[in-house]
N, C-alpha and C positions, 0 to 999 in steps of 0.2 A: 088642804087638798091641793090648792095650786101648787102652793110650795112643791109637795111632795112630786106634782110631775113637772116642776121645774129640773127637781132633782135627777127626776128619771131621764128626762131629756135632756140634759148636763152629761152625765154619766153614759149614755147612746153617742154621744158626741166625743168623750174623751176615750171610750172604746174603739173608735171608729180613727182617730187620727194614731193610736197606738199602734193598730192593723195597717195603716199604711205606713205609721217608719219603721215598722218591723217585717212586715210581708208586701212585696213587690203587688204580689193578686190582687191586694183589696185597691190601692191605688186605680180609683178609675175616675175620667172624666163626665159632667154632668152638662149634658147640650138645653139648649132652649130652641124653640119656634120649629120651624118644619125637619132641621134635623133631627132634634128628637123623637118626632112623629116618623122620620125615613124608617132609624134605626131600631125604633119598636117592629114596626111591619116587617122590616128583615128580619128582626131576631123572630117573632112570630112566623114567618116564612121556612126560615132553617129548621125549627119546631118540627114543624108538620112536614119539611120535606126527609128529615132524619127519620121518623115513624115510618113515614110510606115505604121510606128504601127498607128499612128494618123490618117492614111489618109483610110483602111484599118481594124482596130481592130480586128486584129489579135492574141493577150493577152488581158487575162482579165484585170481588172484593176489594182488588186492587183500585177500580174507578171509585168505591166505595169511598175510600181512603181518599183519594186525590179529590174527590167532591166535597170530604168532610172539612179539608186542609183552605181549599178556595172559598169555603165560608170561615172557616176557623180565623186566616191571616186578615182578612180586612177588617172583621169584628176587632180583632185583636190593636190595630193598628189603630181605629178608629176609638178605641176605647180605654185605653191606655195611655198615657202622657209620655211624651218621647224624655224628660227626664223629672225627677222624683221635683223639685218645685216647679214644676210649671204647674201656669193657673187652671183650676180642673172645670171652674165654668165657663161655657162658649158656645156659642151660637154656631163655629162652624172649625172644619180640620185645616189646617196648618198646610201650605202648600208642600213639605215635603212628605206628609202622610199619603194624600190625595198620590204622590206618586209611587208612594211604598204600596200603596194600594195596586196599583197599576201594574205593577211588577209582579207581585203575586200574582195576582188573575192571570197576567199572562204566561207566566212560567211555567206554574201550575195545569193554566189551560192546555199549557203547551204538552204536557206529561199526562192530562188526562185524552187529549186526542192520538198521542201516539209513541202512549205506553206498549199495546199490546204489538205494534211495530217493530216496536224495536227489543221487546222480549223474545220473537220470533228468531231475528237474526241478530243481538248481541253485537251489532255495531256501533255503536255511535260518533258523529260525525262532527262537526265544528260548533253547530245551531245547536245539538243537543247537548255538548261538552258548556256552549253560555249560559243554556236555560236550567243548568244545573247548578252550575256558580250562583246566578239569577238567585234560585232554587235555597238554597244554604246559606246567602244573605239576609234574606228576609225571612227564613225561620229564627236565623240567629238574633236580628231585630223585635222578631215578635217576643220569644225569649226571655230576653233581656229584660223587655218589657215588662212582661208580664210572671216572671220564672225568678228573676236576678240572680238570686246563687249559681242557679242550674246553668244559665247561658256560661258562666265562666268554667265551669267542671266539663262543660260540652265542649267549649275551646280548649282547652287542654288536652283533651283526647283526641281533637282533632289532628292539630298539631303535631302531636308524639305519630298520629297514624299517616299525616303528611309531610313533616319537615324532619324533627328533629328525633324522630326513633330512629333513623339509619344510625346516627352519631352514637348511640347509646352502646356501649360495648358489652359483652357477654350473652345470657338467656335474653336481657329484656329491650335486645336491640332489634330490630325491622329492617326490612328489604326497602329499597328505594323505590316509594308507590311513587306513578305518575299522575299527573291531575288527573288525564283520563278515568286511570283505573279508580282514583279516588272518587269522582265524579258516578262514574258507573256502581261500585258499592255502593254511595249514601245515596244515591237519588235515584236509580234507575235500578233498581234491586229492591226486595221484598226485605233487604238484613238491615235497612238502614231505615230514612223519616218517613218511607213509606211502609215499614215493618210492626212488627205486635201491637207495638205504642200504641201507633194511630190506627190498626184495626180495631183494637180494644177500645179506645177514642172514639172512632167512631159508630160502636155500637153500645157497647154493655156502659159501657160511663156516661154516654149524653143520654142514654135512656133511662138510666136508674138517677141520676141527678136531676132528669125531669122529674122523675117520680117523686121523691125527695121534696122539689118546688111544690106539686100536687098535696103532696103527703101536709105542708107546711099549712098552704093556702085552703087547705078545707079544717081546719080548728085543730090539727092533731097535734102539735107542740104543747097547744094548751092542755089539752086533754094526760097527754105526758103527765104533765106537771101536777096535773092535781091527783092525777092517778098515784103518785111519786108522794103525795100532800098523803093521801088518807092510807098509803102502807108504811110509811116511817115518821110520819111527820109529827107525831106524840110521844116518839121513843128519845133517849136522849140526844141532845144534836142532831136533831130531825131535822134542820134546814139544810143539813151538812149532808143529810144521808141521801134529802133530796134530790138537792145539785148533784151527788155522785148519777144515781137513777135518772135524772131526765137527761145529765150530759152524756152519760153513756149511750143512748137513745137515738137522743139527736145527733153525736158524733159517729152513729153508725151510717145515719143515713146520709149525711150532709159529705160525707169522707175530707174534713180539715177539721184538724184540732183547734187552729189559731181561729178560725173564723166562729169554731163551735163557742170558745172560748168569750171571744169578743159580743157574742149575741148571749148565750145564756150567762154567762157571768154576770151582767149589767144586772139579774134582778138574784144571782144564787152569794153573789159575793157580798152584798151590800145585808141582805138578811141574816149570811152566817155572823158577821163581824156584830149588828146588832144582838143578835142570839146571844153572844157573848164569848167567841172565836177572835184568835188573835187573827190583826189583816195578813200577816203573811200567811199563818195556816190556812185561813178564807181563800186566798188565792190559787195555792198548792193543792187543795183539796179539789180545786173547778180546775186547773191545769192538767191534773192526774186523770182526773174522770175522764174529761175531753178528747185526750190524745190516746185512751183505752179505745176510744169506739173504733177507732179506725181497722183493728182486728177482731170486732164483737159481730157476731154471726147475727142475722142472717143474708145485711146486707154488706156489711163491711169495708163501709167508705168507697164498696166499688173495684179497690186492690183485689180482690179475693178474687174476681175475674180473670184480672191479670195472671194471679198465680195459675188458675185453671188453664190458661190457657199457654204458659210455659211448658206445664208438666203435664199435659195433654191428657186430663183427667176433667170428671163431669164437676159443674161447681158445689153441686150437692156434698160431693166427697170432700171437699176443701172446707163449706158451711160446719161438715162437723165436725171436721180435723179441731177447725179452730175457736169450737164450742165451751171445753173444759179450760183451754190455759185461760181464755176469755172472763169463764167463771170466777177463776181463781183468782184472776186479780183484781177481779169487784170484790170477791169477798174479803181479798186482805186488805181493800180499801176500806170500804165498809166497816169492817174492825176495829181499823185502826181510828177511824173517826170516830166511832163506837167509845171506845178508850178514852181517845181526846176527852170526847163530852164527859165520860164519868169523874175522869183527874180534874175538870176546871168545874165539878158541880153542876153541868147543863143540864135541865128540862127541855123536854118536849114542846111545841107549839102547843097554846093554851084551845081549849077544841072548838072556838067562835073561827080558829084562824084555818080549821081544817074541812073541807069539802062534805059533802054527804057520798060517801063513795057509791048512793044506790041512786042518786042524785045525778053523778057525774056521769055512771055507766049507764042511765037511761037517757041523757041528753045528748054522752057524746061516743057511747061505748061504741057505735056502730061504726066509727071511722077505726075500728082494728081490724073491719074486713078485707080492704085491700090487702095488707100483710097478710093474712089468712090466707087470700086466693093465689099469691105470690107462691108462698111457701109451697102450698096445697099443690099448685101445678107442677113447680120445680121436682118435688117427689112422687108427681105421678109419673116422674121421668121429657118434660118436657123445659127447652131451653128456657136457661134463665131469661134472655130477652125474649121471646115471647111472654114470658109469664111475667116482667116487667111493663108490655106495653099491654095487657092485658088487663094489669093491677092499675093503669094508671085511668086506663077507662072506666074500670071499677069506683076509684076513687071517687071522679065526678060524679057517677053513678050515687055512688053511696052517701056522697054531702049531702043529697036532695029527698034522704029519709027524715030531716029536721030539718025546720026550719032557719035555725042559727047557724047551721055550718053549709045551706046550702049554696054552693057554686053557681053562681049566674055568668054567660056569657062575659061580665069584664073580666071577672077574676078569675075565670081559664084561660084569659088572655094575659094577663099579668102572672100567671103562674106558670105558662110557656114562656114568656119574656123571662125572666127570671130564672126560669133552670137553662136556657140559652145562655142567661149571662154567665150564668155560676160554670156552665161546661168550658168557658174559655180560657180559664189558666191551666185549669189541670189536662185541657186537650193539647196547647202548646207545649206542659212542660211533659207530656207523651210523644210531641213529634221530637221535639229535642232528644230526649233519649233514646231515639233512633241511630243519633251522631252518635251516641255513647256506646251503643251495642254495636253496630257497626264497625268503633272503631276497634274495638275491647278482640270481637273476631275475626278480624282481618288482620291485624297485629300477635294474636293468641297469646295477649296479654293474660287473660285471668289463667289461663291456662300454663301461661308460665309462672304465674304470681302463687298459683295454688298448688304447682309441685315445688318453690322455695319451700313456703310455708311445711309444707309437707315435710321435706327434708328437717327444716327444723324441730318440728315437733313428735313426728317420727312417725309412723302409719300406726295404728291402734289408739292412738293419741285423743280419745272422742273429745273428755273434757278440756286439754289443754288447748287442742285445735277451735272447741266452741267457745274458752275463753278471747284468746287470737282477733277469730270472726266478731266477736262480740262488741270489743273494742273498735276494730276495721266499721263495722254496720252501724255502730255510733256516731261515728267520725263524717262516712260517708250519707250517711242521711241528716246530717246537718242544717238548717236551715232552706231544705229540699222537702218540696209537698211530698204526700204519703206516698204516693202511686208512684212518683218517680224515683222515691226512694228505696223503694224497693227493686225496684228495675235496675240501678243502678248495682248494690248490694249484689242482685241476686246474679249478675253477667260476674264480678269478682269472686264473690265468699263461697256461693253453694257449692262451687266446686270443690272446695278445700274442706267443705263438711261433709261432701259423699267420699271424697279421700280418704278422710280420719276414719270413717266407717257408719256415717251417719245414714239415715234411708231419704228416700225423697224426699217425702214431705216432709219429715222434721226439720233436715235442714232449709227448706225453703221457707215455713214458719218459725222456723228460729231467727232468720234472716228480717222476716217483714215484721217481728215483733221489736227486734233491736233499732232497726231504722224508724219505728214511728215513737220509740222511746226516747231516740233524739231530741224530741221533742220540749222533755224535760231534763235533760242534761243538760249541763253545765259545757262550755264557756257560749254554747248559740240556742240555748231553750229558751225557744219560740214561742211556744205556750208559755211558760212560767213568767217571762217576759212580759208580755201580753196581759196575763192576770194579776201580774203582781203593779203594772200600771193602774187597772182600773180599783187594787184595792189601796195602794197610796203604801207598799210596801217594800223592802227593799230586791232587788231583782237577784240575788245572790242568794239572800237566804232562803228566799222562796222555794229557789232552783234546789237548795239542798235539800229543804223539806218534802218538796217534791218527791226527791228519789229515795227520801224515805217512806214514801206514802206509799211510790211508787214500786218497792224491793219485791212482789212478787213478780211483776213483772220481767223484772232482771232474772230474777232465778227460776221462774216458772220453766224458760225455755231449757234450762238445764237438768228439768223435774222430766219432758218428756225425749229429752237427746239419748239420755240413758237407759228410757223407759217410754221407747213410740207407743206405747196401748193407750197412754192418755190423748196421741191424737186420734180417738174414737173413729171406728172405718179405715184406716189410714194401713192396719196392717191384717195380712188376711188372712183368717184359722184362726186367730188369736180367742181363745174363749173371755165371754163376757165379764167373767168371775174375777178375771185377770185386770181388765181395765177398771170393775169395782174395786178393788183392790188400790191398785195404784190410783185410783181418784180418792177414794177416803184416808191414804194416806199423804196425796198432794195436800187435801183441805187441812188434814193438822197439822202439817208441814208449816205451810203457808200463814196460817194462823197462830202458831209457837213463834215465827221469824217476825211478825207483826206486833204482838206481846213482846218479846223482847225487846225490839226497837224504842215501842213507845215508853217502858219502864217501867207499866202495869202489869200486873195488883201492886206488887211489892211496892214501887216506890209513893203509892196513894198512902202510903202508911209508915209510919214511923220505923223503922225493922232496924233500926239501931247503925251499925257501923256503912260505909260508901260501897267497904268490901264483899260484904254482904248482897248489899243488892247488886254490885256489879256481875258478881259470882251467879245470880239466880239468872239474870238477864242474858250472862254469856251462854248458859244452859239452856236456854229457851233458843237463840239463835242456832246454837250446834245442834241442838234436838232436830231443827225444823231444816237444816242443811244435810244432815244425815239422811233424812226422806230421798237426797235428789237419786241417792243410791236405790235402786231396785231388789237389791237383795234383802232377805229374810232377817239380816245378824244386824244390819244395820236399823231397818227399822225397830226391830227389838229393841238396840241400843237408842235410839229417840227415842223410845216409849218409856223406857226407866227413866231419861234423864228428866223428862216431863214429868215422869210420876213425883220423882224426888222433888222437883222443883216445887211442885203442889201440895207435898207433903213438909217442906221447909217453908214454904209462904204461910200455911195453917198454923206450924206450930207458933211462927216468931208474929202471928194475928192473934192467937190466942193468948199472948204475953202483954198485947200493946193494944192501944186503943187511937180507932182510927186519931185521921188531924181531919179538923175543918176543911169545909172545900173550898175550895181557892175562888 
């Protein structure tokens, strides 16, 4: 027994230093004696002053922002290591933090007393052209920080929008901005670190990542888990199906894959690989899941705000837009692990190892009311943040129905601590992306970026232009948290998808699903990275395993580009019969492209020559490619070539006799 939590606490530890040489965020310092005591009571202070203003609206929106920013940068500053080895335990901050600190408050201070001043008359003068500079230094510090990729993609745009876009000759050169005007866009305007980003930062993100902390600290992870135990855990490669089920879960709420990654991994990696899963599969399979949540309804890592509030649509509509593709690619994960376990012979968990699930739902079933009342309020038509800080009161509310999961005064205090800490990268790498939008419109970069495009691929172009984007939204959400990656994405590509002929919301969900698929792509997959550390496997193969686990994800967005009905609400008159339709043909789709990949049935059995089964396999991916098409002749033609397939896997089964299982 010791051993084994020797083992577990080895493996928390080699997770944990993974996350930090691979993700800027996780890197944080650990204080001893009174400042660690400060910096708990601040971060518990911000807590409770983020609700009141939220709960309340007591600043406008804009002071909102600039309130949210002056707690945001000193956290940041103080919590962060100004470079990746310095030593992260200490007693106290570094004299040049103490001043970074100083600068922010005052910069900032400076812009929340007279902002509304100089919104009036559009002057600004000497003090406010320094407190702007001031201003954009110390976001870029915080950044850096805490963001790393994203501060250099931010400098870049900056740059092209202040120095070297005049140089640039043709469409994609720029007027000669002055600091002023530059000044005045990113800092003293609504388009730039004071814009969406950090509106959305400062409400619907630090409130639903408190939730999240809530959701954590009253037993519900566990509860995931075994709930995850008693509906797959008996089927074959039940530990593999599990990990799919609780990382999708928790990667909904948590909105990071890598971090999802780093924490459920340690106990989903270490069981599949015992189970009898090779390590690199074991890891592919916890990378795949992980980086799915981040577009799994209801809460959706939080991005799904963001889009709402792009496309100035309720977030309800957005929750079920992104309900089916969501489905689809648990299901073709699911499958395909399914498959895995039958090709390598896996069993089920033996049933000492599985929960009583009448057990689990009378000890811990009652912490699914919070989501309940979330959801509940959201469709009764009221805002997601209300019905967030609602459900969060709920929560505590609801731990105190049992005695095991009940919340006592610490541990609402450690579970505001904690969703404070967790809100400060992805609120930073939101104000950043201020710089990025900013500069994207004031240059009419994407705008010119997406009538090249256009040009090349021709107007009507849907598929060739979503292939384009596809590639573009990979690239660009590279090593870039969820939410920024999509922000980023969506100021370039969307426009180049409504070009082609795409409708809103497909292209703006086709955009945030390619950007968090980054994830597991190859040559910067974050996740796969990350998992394939903690299972001791190689980070290449993983990554390609991965994006075979991962293939509906890839082409699901191409199932509803051609065919918006699958994002459910999303287009209006459309009859129901319509979206049944193209969703029972997504799921065979998606499910024939899974089977062929894996090489199952046929290749579980003997079927005689390579050509053979390659032939059967190429038939099942074409089958399930032909779905992306919405017309009638095509799905027809999928439906034969799956019939034949099934009908040549029988006969050359009924010739041979299975092989042993491996």
């Amino acid at each position: 027994m010791a051993n084994m939590e020797n083992d577990e606490r080895a493996l928390d530890a080699k997770a944990q230093q993974l996350m930090e040489d691979k993700d800027a965020e996780s890197r944080t310092r650990v204080f001893t004696g009174p400042m660690q005591i400060a910096l708990t009571v601040l971060l518990l202070v911000w807590a409770v002053a983020q609700l009141y203003w939220n709960m309340f609206g007591t600043l406008g929106a804009v002071k909102l922002r600039t309130a949210h920013i002056l707690f945001l940068l000193p956290f940041a500053f103080a919590l962060y290591p100004t470079y990746k080895k310095e030593r992260r335990r200490r007693a106290n901050l570094p004299v040049w933090d103490w001043l970074l600190i100083a600068a922010a408050l005052v910069s900032f201070g400076y812009v929340f007393l007279h902002y509304d001043a100089i919104a009036r008359t559009g002057r600004l003068g000497n003090v406010e052209i320094a407190m702007g500079v001031v201003c954009l230094i110390v976001v870029f510090e915080a950044a850096r920080r805490a963001s790393g990729n994203l501060a250099v993609i931010a400098l870049l745009f900056l740059s092209y929008f202040a120095i070297w876009g005049r140089f640039v000759p043709g469409r994609f050169g720029t007027s000669a901005f002055t600091v002023k005007r530059v000044i005045k866009s990113l800092v003293w305007d609504t388009n730039g670190i004071l814009g969406t980003g950090a509106g959305v930062s400062a409400t619907y993100i630090f409130v639903f990542v408190l939730f999240g902390a809530f959701l954590k600290y009253s037993g519900f992870s566990q509860f995931i888990n075994d709930i995850a135990l008693t509906l797959v855990g008996r089927s074959p490669g039940g530990p593999a199906k599990v990990a799919v089920i609780a990382s999708a879960l928790m990667g909904m709420i948590n909105g990071s894959a890598i971090a999802n990654v780093a924490t459920t991994g340690t106990i989903t990696i270490p069981l599949m690989k015992k189970t009898g899963y090779r390590k690199d599969f074991a890891a592919a399979v916890e990378a795949v899941a992980s980086t799915g949540g981040q577009f799994t309804p209801p809460i959706m890592g939080a991005v799904g705000f963001v889009m709402a509030e792009f496309m100035s649509v309720s977030y309800t509509k957005v929750m079920l837009a992104a309900a089916i593709p969501a489905f689809l690619y648990y299901l073709s994960l699911l499958y395909s692990v399914h498959l895995e376990a039958k090709r390598l012979g896996l069993s089920g968990l033996s049933p000492e190892n599985i929960p009583n699930a009448m057990k689990v739902v009378k000890e811990r079933g009652h912490l699914l009311l919070p989501l309940i009342v979330l959801l509940a309020l959201m469709f009764m038509g009221y805002t997601p943040l209300f019905a967030a800080i609602v459900a969060i009161f709920a929560t505590v509310a609801v731990s105190w129905l049992r005695p095991q999961t009940r919340m006592t005064p610490k541990v609402i205090a450690q579970a505001a601590v904690e969703g404070s800490r967790s809100a400060i990268s992805v609120g930073v790498s939101c104000i950043i992306i201020g710089i990025i939008i900013g500069s994207v419109n004031m240059t009419s970069l994407g705008l010119n970026f997406g009538n090249l495009i256009l040009q090349i691929v021709g107007e009507g172009q849907l598929f060739l232009g979503g292939a384009m984007v596809m590639v573009m939204s990979i690239i660009l959400g590279m090593g870039v948290p969820g939410v920024a990656a999509y922000v980023i994405v969506y100021a370039v590509a969307v426009p180049v998808l409504r070009g082609v002929g795409a409708t809103e919301m497909a292209a703006n969900m086709f955009c945030l699903i390619y950007a968090c698929l980054s994830n597991i792509t190859p040559p910067v997959a974050m996740s796969s990275y990350v998992a394939a550390g903690i299972a001791d496997s190689n980070q290449t193969k993983t990554s390609l395993i991965a994006m075979r686990l991962g293939i509906a994800g890839f082409i699901v967005p191409f199932f509803f580009l051609g065919n918006p009905v699958l994002l459910y609400g999303s287009t209006e008159g459309v009859a129901l019969s319509l979206t049944v339709r193209a969703f029972a043909t997504a799921c065979i789709g998606v499910l024939a492209i899974a089977a062929g990949l894996s090489g199952l049935p046929l290749e579980r059995y003997a079927t005689g020559t390579t050509a053979l089964r390659i032939g059967c396999r190429a038939m099942l991916v074409i089958a399930g490619l032909l779905f992306v098409s919405p017309s009638l002749l095509t799905d027809g033609v999928a439906l034969v070539l799956i019939a034949a397939e099934i009908a040549l896997d029988r006969a050359v089964l009924s010739k041979r006799k299975p092989l042993p299982a491996a």
